[in-house]
PyMOL commands that place a pseudoatom at each C-alpha (Angstrom):
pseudoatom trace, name=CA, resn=UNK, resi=1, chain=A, elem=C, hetatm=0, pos=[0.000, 0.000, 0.000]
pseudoatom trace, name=CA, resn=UNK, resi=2, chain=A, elem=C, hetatm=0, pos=[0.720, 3.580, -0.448]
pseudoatom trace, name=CA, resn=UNK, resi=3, chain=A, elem=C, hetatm=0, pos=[3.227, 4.815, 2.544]
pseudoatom trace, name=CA, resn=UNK, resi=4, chain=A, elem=C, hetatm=0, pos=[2.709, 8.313, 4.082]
pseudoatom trace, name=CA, resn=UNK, resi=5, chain=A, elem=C, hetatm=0, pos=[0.345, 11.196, 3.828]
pseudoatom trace, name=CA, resn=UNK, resi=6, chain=A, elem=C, hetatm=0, pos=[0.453, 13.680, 0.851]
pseudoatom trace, name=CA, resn=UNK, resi=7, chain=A, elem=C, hetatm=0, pos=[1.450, 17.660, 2.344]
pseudoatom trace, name=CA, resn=UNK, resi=8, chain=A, elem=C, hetatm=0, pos=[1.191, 21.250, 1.085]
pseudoatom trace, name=CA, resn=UNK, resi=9, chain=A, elem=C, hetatm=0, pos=[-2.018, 22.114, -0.797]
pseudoatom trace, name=CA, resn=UNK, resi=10, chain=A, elem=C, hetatm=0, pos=[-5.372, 20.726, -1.563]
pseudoatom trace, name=CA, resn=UNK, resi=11, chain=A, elem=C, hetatm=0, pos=[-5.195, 18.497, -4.788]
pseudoatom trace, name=CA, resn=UNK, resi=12, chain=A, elem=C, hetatm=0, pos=[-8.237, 19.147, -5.623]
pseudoatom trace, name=CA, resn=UNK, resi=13, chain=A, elem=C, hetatm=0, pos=[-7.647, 23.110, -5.505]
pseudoatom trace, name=CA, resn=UNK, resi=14, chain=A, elem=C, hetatm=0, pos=[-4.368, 22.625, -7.368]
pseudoatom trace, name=CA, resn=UNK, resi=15, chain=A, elem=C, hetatm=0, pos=[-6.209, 20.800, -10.473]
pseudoatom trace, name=CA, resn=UNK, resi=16, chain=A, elem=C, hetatm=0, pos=[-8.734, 24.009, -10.695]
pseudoatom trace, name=CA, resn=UNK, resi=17, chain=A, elem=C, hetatm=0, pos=[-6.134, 25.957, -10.614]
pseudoatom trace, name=CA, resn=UNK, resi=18, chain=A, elem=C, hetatm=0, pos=[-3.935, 24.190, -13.236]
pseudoatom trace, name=CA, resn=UNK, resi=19, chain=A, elem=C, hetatm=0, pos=[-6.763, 23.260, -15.806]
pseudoatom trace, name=CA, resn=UNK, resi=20, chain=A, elem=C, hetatm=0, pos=[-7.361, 27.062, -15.989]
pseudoatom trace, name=CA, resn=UNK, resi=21, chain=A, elem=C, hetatm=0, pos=[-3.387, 28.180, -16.578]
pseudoatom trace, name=CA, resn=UNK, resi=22, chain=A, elem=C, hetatm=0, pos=[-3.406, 30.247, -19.493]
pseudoatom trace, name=CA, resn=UNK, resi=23, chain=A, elem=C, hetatm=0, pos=[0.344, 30.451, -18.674]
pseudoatom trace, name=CA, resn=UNK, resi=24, chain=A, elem=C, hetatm=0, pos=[1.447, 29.540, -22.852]
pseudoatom trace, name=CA, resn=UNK, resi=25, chain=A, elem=C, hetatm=0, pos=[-1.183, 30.877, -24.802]
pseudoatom trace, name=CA, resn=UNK, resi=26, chain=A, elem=C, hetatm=0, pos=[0.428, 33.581, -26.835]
pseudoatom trace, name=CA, resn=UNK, resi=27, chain=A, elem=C, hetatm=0, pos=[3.513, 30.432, -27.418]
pseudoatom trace, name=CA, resn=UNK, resi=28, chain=A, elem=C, hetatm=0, pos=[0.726, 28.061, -28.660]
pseudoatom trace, name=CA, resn=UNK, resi=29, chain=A, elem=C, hetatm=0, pos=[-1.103, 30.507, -30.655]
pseudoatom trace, name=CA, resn=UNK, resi=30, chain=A, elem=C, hetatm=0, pos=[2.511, 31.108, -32.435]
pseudoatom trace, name=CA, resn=UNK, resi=31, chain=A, elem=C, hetatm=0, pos=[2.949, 27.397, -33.387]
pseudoatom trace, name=CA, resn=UNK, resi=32, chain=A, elem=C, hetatm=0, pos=[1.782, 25.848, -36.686]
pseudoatom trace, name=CA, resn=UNK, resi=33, chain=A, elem=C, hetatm=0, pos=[-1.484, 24.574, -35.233]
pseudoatom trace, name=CA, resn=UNK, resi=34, chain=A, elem=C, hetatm=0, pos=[-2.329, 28.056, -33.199]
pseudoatom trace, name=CA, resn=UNK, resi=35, chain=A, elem=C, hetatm=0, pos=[-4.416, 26.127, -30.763]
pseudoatom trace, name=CA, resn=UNK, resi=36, chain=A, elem=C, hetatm=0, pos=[-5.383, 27.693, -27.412]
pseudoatom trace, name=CA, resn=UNK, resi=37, chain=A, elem=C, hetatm=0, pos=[-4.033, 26.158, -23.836]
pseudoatom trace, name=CA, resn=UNK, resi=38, chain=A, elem=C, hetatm=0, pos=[-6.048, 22.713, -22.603]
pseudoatom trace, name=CA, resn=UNK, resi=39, chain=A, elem=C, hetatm=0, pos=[-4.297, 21.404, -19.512]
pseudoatom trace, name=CA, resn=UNK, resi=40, chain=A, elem=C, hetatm=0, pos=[-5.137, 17.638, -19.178]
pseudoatom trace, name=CA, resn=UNK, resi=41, chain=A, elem=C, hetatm=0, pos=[-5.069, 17.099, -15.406]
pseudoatom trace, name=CA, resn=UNK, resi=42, chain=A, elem=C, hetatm=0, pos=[-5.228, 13.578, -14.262]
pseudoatom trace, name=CA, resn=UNK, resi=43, chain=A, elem=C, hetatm=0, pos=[-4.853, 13.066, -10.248]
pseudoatom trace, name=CA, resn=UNK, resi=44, chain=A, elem=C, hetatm=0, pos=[-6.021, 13.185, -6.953]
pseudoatom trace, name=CA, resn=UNK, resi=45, chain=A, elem=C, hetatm=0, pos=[-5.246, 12.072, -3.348]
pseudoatom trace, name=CA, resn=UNK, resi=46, chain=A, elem=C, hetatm=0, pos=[-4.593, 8.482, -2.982]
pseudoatom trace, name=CA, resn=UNK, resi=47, chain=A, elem=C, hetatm=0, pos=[-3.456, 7.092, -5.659]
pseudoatom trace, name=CA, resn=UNK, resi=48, chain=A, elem=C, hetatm=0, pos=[-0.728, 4.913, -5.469]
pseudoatom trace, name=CA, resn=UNK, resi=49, chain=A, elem=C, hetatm=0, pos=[1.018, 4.733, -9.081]
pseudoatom trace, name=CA, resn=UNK, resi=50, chain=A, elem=C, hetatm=0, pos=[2.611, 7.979, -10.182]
pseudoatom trace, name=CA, resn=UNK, resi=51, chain=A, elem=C, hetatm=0, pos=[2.951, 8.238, -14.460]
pseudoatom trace, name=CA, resn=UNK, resi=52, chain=A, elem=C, hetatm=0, pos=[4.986, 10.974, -15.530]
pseudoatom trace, name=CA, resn=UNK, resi=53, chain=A, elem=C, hetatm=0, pos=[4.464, 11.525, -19.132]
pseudoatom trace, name=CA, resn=UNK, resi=54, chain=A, elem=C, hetatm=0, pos=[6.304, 14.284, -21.616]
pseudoatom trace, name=CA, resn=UNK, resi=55, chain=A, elem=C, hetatm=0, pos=[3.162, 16.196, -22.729]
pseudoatom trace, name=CA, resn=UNK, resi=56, chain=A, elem=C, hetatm=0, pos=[-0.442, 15.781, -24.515]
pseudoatom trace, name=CA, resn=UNK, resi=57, chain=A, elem=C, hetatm=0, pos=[-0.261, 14.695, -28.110]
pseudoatom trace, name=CA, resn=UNK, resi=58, chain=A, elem=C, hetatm=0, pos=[-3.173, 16.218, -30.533]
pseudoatom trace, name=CA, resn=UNK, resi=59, chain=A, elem=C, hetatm=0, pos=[-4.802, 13.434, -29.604]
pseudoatom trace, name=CA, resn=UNK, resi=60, chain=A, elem=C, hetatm=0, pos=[-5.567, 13.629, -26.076]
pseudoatom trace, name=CA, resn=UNK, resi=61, chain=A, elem=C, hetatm=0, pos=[-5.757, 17.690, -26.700]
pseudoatom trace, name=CA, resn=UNK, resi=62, chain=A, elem=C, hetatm=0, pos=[-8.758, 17.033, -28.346]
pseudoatom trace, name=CA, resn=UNK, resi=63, chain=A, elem=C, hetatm=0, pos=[-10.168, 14.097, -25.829]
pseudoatom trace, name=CA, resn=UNK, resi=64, chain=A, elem=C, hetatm=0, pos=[-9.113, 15.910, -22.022]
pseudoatom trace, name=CA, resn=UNK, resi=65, chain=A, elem=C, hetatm=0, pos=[-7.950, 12.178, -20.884]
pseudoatom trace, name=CA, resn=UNK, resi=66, chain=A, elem=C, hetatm=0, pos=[-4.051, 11.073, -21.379]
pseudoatom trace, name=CA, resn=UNK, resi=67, chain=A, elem=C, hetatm=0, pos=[-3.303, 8.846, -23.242]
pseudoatom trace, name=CA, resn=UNK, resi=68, chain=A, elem=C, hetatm=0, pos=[-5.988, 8.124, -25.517]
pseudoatom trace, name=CA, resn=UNK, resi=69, chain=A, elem=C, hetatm=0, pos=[-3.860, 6.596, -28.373]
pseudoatom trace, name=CA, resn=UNK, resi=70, chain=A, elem=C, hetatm=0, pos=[-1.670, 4.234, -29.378]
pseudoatom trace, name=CA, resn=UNK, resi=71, chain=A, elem=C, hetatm=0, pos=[0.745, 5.053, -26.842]
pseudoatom trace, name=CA, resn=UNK, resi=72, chain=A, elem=C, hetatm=0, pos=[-1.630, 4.868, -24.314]
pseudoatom trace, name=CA, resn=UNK, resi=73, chain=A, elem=C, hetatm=0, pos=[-2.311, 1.455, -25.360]
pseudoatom trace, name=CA, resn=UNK, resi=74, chain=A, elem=C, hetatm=0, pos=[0.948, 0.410, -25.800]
pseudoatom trace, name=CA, resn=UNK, resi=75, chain=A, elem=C, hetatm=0, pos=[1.795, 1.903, -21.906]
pseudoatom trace, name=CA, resn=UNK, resi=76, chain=A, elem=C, hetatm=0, pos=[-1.241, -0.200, -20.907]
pseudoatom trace, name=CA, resn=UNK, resi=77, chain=A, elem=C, hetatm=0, pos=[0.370, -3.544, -22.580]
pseudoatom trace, name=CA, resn=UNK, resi=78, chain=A, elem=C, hetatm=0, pos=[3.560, -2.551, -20.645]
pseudoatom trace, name=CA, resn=UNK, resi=79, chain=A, elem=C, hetatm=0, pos=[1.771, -2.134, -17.496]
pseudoatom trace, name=CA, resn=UNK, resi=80, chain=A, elem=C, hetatm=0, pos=[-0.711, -4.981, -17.195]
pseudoatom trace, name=CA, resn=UNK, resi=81, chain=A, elem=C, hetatm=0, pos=[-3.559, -2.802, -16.750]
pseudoatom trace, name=CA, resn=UNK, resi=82, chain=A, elem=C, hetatm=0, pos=[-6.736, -2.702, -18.515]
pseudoatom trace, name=CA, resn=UNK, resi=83, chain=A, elem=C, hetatm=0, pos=[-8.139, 0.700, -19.397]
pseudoatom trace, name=CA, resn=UNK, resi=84, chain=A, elem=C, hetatm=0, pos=[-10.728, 0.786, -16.433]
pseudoatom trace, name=CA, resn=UNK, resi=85, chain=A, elem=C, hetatm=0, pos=[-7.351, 0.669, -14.124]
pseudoatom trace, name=CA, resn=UNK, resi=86, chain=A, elem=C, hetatm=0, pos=[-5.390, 2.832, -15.581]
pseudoatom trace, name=CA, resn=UNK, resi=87, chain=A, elem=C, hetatm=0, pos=[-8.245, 5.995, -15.861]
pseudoatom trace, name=CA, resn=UNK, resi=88, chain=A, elem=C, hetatm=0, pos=[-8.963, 5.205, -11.762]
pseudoatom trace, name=CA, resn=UNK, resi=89, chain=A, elem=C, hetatm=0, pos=[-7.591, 8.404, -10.720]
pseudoatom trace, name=CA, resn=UNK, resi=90, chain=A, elem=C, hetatm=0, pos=[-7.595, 6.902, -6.903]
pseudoatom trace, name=CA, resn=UNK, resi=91, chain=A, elem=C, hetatm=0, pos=[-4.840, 4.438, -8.103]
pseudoatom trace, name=CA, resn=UNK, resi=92, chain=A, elem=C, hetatm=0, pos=[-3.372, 6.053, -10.549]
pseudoatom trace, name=CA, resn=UNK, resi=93, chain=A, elem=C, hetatm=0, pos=[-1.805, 9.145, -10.909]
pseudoatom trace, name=CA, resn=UNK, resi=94, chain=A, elem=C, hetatm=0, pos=[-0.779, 10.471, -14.376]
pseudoatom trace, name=CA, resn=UNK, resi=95, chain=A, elem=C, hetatm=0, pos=[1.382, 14.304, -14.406]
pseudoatom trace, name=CA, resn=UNK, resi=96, chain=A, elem=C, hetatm=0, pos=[2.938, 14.677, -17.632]
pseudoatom trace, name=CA, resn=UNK, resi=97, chain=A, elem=C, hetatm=0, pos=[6.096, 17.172, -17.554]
pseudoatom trace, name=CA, resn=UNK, resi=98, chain=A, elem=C, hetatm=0, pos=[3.781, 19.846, -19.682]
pseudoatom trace, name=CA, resn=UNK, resi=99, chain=A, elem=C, hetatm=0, pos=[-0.242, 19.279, -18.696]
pseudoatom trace, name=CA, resn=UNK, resi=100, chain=A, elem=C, hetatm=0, pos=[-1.027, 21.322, -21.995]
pseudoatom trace, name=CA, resn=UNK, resi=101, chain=A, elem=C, hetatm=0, pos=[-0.368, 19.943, -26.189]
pseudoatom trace, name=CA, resn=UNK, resi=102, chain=A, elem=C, hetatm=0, pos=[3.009, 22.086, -26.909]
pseudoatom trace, name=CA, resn=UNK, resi=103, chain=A, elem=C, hetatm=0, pos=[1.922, 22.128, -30.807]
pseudoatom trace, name=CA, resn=UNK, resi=104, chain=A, elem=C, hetatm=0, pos=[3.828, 20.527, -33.631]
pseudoatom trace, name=CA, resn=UNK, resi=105, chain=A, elem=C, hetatm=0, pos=[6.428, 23.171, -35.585]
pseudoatom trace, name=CA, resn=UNK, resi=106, chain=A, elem=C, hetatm=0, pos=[6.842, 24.194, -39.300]
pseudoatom trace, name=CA, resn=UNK, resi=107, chain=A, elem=C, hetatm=0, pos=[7.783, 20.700, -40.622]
pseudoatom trace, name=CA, resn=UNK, resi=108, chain=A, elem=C, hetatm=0, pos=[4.977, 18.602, -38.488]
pseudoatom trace, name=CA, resn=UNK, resi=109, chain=A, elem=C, hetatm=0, pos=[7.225, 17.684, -35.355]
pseudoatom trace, name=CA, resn=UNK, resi=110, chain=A, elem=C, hetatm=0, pos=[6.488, 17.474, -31.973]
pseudoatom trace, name=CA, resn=UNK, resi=111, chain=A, elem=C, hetatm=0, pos=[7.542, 20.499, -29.982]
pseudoatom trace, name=CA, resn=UNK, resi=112, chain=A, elem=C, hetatm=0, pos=[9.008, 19.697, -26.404]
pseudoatom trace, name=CA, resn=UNK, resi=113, chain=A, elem=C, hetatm=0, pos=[7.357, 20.493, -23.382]
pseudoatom trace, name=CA, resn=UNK, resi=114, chain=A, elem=C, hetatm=0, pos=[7.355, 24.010, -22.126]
pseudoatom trace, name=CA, resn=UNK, resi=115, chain=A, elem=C, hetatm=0, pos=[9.748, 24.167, -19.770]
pseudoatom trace, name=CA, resn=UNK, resi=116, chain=A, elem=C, hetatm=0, pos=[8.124, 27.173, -17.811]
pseudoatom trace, name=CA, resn=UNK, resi=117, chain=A, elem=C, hetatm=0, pos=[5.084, 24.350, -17.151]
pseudoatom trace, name=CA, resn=UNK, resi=118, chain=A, elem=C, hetatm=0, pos=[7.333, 22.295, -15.145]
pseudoatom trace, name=CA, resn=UNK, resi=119, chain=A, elem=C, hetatm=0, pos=[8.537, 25.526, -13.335]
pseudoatom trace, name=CA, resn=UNK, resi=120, chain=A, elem=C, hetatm=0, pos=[5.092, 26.683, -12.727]
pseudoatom trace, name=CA, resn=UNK, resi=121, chain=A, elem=C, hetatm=0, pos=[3.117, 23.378, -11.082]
pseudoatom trace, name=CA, resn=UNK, resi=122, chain=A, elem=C, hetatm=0, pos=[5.833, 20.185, -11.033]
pseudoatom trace, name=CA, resn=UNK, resi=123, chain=A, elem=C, hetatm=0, pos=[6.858, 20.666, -7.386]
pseudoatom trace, name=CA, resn=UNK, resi=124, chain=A, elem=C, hetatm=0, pos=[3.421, 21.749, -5.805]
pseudoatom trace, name=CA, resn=UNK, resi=125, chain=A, elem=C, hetatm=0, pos=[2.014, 18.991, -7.379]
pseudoatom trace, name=CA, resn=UNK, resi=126, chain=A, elem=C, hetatm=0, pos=[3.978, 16.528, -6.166]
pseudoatom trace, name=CA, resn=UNK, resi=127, chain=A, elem=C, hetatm=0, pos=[4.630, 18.216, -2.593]
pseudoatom trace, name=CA, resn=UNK, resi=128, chain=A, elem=C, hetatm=0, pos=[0.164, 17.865, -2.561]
pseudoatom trace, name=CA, resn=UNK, resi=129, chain=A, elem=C, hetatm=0, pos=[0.416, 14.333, -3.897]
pseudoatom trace, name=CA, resn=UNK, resi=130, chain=A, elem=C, hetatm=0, pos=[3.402, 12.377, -2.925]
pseudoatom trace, name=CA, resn=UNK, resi=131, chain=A, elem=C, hetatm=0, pos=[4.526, 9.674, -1.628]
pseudoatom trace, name=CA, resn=UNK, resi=132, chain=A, elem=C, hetatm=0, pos=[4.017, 7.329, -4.726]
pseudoatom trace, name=CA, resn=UNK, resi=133, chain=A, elem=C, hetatm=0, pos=[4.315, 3.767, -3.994]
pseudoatom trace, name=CA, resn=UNK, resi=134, chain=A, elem=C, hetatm=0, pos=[5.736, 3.492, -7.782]
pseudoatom trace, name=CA, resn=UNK, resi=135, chain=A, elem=C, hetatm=0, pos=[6.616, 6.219, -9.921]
pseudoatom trace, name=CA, resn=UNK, resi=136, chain=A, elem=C, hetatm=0, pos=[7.130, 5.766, -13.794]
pseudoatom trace, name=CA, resn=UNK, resi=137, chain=A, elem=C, hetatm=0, pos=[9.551, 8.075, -15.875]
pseudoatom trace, name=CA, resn=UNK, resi=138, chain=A, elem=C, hetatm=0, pos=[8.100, 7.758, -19.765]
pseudoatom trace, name=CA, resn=UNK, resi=139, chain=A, elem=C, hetatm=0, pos=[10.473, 9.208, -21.755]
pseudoatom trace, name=CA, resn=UNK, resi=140, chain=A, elem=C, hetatm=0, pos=[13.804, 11.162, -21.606]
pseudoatom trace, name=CA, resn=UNK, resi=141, chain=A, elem=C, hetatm=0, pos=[12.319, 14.672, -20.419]
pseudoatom trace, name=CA, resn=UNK, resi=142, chain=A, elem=C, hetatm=0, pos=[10.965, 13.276, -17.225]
pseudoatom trace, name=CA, resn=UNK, resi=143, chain=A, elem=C, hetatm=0, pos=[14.272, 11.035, -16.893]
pseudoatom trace, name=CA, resn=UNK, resi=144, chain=A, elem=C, hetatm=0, pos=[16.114, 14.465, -16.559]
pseudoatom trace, name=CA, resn=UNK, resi=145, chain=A, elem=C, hetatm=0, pos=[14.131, 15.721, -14.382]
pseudoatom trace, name=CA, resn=UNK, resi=146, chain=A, elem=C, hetatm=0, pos=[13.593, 13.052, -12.260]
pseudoatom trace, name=CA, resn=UNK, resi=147, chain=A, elem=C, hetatm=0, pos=[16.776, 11.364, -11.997]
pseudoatom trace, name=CA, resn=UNK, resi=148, chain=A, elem=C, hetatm=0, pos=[18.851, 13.790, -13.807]
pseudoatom trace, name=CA, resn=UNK, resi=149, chain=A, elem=C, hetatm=0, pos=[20.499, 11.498, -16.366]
pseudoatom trace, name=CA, resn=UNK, resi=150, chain=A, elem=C, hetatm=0, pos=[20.623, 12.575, -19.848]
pseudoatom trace, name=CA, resn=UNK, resi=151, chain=A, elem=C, hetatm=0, pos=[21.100, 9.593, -22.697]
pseudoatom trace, name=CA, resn=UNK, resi=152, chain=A, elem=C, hetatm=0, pos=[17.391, 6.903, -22.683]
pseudoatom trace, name=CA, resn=UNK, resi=153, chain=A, elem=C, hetatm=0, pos=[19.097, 3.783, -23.547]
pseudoatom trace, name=CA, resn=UNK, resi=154, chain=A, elem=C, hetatm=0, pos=[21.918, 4.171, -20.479]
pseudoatom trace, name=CA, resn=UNK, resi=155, chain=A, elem=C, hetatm=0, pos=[19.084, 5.366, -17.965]
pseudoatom trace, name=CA, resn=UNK, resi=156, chain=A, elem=C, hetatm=0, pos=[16.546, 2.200, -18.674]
pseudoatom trace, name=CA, resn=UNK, resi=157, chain=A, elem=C, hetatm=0, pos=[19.427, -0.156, -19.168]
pseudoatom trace, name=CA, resn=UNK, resi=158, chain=A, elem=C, hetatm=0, pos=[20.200, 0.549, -15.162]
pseudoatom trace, name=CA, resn=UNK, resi=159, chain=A, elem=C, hetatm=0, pos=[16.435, 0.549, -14.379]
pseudoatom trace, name=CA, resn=UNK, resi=160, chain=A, elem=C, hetatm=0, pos=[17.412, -1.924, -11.773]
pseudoatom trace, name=CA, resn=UNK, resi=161, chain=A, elem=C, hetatm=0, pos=[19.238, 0.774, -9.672]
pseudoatom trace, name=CA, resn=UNK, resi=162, chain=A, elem=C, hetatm=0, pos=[15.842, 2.833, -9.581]
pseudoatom trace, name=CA, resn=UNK, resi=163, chain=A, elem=C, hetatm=0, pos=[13.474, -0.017, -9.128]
pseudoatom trace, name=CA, resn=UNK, resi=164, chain=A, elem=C, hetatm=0, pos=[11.612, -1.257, -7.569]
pseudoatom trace, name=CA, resn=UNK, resi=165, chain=A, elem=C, hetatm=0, pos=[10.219, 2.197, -6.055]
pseudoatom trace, name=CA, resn=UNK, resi=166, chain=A, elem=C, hetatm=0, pos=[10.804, 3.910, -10.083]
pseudoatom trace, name=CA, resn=UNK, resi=167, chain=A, elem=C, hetatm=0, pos=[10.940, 2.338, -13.400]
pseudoatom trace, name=CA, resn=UNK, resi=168, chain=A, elem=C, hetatm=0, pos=[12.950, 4.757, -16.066]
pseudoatom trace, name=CA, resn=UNK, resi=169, chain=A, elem=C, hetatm=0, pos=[11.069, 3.597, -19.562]
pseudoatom trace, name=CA, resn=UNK, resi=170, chain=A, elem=C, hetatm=0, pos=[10.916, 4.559, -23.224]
pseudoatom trace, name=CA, resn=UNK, resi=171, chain=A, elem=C, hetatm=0, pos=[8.470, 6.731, -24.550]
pseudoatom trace, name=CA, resn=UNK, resi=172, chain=A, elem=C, hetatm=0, pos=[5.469, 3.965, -25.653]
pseudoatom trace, name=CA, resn=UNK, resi=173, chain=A, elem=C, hetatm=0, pos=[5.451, 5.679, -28.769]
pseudoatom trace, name=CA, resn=UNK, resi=174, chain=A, elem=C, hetatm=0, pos=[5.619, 4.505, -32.290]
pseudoatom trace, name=CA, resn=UNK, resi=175, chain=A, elem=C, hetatm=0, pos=[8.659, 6.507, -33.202]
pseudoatom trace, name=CA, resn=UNK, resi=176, chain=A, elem=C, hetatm=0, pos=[10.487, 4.000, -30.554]
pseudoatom trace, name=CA, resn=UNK, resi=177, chain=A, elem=C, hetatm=0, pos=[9.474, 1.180, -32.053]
pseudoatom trace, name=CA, resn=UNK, resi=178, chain=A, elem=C, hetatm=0, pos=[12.785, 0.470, -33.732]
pseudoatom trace, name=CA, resn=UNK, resi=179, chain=A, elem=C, hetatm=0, pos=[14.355, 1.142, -30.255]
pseudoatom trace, name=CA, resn=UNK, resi=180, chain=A, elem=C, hetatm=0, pos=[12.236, -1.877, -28.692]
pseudoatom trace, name=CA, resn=UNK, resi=181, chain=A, elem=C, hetatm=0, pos=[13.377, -4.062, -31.323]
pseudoatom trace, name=CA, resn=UNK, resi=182, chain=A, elem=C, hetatm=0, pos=[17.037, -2.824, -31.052]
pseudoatom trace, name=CA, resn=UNK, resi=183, chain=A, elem=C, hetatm=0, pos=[16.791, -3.316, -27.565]
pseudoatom trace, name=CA, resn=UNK, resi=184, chain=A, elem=C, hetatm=0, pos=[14.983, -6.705, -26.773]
pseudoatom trace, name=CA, resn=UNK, resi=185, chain=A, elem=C, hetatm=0, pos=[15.820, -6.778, -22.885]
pseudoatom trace, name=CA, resn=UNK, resi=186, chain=A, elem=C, hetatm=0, pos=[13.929, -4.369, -22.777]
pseudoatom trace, name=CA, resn=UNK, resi=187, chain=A, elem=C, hetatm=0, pos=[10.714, -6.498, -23.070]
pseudoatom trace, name=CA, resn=UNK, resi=188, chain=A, elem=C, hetatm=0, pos=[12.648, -9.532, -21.623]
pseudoatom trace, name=CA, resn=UNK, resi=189, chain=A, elem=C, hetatm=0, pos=[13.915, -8.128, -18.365]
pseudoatom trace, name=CA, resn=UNK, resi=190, chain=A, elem=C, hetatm=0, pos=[12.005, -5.007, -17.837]
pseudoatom trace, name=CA, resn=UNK, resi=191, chain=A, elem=C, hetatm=0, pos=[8.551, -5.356, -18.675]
pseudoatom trace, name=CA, resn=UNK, resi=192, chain=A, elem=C, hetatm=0, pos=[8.116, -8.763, -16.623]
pseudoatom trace, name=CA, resn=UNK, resi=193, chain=A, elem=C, hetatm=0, pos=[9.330, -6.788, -13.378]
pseudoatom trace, name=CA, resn=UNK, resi=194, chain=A, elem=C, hetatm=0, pos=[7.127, -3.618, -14.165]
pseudoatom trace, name=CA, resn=UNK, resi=195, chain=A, elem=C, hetatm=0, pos=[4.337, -5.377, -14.299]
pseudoatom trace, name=CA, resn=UNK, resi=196, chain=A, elem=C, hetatm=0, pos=[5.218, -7.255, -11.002]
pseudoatom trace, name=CA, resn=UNK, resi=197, chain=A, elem=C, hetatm=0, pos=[5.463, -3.969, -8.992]
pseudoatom trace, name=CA, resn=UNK, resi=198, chain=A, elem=C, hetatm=0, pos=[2.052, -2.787, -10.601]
pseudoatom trace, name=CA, resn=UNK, resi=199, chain=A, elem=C, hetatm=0, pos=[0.553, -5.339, -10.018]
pseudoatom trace, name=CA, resn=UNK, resi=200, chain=A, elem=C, hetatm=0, pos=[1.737, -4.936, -5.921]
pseudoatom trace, name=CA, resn=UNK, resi=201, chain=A, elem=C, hetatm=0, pos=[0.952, -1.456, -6.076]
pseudoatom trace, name=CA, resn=UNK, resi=202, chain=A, elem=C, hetatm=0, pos=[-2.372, -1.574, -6.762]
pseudoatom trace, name=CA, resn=UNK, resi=203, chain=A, elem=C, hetatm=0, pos=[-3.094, -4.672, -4.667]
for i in range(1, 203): cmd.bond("trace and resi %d" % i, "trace and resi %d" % (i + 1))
show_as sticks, trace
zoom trace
């Protein structure tokens, strides 16, 4: 079970207050899809599993949950959790390193997550939510600022230094497909003890 009692503010408060941050409106509105802010906010008090993601994709921009795509599904297969699991928000915690869709840039690419999000909300939220039983770093942004190491590969190769309290892992999407196959320990050595501590977490 979860150990200790979250401090500092009211979760509850803090998600009002970040779903109506209008913090990078005039940056979105200057990217090549000029879309207005939409913090997805995905937590409260209790939950045991902590998912740090990099940022919304289009997708979830337009749906308000996270995750809602094939690397949601693929994050899912990773986990051992079915979909009813992973949205209970009294289990599951999910605070991406940007809660709004950065945009994509002239040529169709992702942009990275606003840095000045992570400034703004990273610590308060986890000072009002933490302790996690489990955390999960998706991706190299929240690697860095989690752990501080810079370079994916090195980081999840010594997951077992982390683990079992945090599992370092590869964004779940597409793009790193090649880097799954590349990297078949991955699935071999990783995934079976991920799922493991899940599955204790949320016992």
């Amino acid at each position: 079970m979860k150990t200790g009692m979250p401090c500092g503010e009211d979760p509850g408060q803090l998600a009002k207050e970040i779903a109506g941050c209008t913090l990078c409106a005039a940056r979105f509105a200057a990217t090549a899809t000029a879309h207005a802010p939409r913090p997805v906010v995905w937590f409260r008090t209790g939950a045991r599993i902590l998912i740090v993601g990099q940022a919304p994709g289009a997708r979830v921009h337009a749906s308000g949950r996270p995750f809602t795509d094939a690397s949601g599904d693929r994050l899912r297969d990773w986990m051992g959790v079915d979909e009813a699991t992973f949205y209970d928000r009294d289990r599951i915690a999910i605070v991406p390193m940007a809660f709004c869709f950065p945009g994509y840039d002239a040529k169709g690419a992702d942009l990275p997550p606003p840095a000045l999000c992570a400034e703004t909300w990273r610590a308060r939220v986890l000072a009002a939510l933490g302790p996690f039983e489990t955390t999960l770093l998706v991706g190299g942004a929240a690697i860095r600022w989690h752990l501080g190491l810079r370079g994916l590969t090195a980081a999840v190769a010594g997951w077992k230094t982390h683990a079992p309290r945090v599992f370092p892992l590869p964004h779940p999407s597409w793009r790193n497909t090649g880097w799954l196959k590349r990297n078949p320990w991955f699935a071999e050595d990783v995934l079976p003890a991920l799922r493991a501590r899940v599955k204790e977490s949320l016992r």
